[in-house]
C-alpha positions in Angstrom: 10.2 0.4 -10.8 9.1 -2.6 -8.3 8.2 -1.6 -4.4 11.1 -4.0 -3.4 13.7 -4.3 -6.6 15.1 -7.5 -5.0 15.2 -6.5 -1.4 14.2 -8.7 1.5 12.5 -5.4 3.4 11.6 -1.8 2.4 11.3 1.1 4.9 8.1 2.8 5.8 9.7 6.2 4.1 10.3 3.8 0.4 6.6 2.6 0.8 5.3 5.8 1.5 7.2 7.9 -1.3 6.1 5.3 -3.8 2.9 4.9 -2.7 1.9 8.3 -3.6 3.6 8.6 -6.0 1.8 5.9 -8.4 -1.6 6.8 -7.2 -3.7 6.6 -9.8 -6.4 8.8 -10.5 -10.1 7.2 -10.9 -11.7 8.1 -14.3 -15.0 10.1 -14.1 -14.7 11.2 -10.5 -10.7 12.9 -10.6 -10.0 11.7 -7.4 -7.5 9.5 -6.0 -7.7 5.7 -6.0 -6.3 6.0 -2.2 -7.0 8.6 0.1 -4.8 10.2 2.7 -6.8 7.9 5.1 -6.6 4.8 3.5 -3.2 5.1 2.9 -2.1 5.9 6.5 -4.2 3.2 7.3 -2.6 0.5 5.0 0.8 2.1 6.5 -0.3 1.3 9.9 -1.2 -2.3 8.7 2.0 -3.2 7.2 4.4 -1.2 9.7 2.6 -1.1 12.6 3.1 2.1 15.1 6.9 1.6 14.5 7.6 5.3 13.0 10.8 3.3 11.4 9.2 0.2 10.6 10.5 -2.0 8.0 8.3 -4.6 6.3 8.7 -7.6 4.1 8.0 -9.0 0.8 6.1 -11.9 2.4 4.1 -9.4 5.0 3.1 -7.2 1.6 1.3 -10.5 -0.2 -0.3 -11.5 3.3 -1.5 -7.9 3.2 -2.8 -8.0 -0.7 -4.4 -11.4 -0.4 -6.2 -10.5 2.9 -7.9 -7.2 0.9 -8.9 -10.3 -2.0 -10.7 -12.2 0.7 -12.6 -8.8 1.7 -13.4 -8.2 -2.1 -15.4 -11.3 -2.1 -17.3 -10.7 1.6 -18.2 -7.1 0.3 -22.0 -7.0 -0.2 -22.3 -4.6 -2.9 -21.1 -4.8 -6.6 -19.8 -1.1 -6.4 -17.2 -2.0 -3.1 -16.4 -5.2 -4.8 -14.9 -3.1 -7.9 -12.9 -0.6 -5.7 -11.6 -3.3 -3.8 -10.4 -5.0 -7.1 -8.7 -2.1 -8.7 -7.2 -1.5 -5.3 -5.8 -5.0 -5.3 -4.6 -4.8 -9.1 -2.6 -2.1 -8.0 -1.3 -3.3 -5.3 0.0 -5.9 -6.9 1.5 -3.8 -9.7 3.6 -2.0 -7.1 
């Protein structure tokens, strides 16, 4: 199951639903990989404030490969990890 299955643009409500639901859980600690936070907060990136927002494929990969260029100015080893699994999966998506 792909986020966009050969669509152009996805609504905020597809993101959202698939975005929870492959999650992942972190190993060790039970938790989430993305918080309720972080995911509003990568909502509000990709849609903006528009509470029917659409976004596209291209907007998506600008979004991922930004997050890779904060992976490498992260200062410690520990943020660099999250960062990279976060990336990894959402690229998977």
């Amino acid at each position: 199951m792909a986020l966009f299955e050969g669509k152009e643009k996805i609504s905020r409500k597809e993101f959202r639903d698939v975005f929870r639901k492959r999650n992942p859980i972190l190993l060790g600690t039970g938790r989430k990989l993305f918080d309720i936070k972080e995911r509003t907060k990568i909502e509000d990136k990709l849609f903006g404030k528009q509470v029917l927002g659409f976004t596209s494929k291209d907007k998506y990969e600008r979004f991922v490969s930004r997050m890779r260029v904060d992976k490498y100015k992260a200062k410690d080893l520990n943020q660099k990890q999250i960062i990279d699994k976060k990336v990894k999966f959402l690229k998977k998506l």
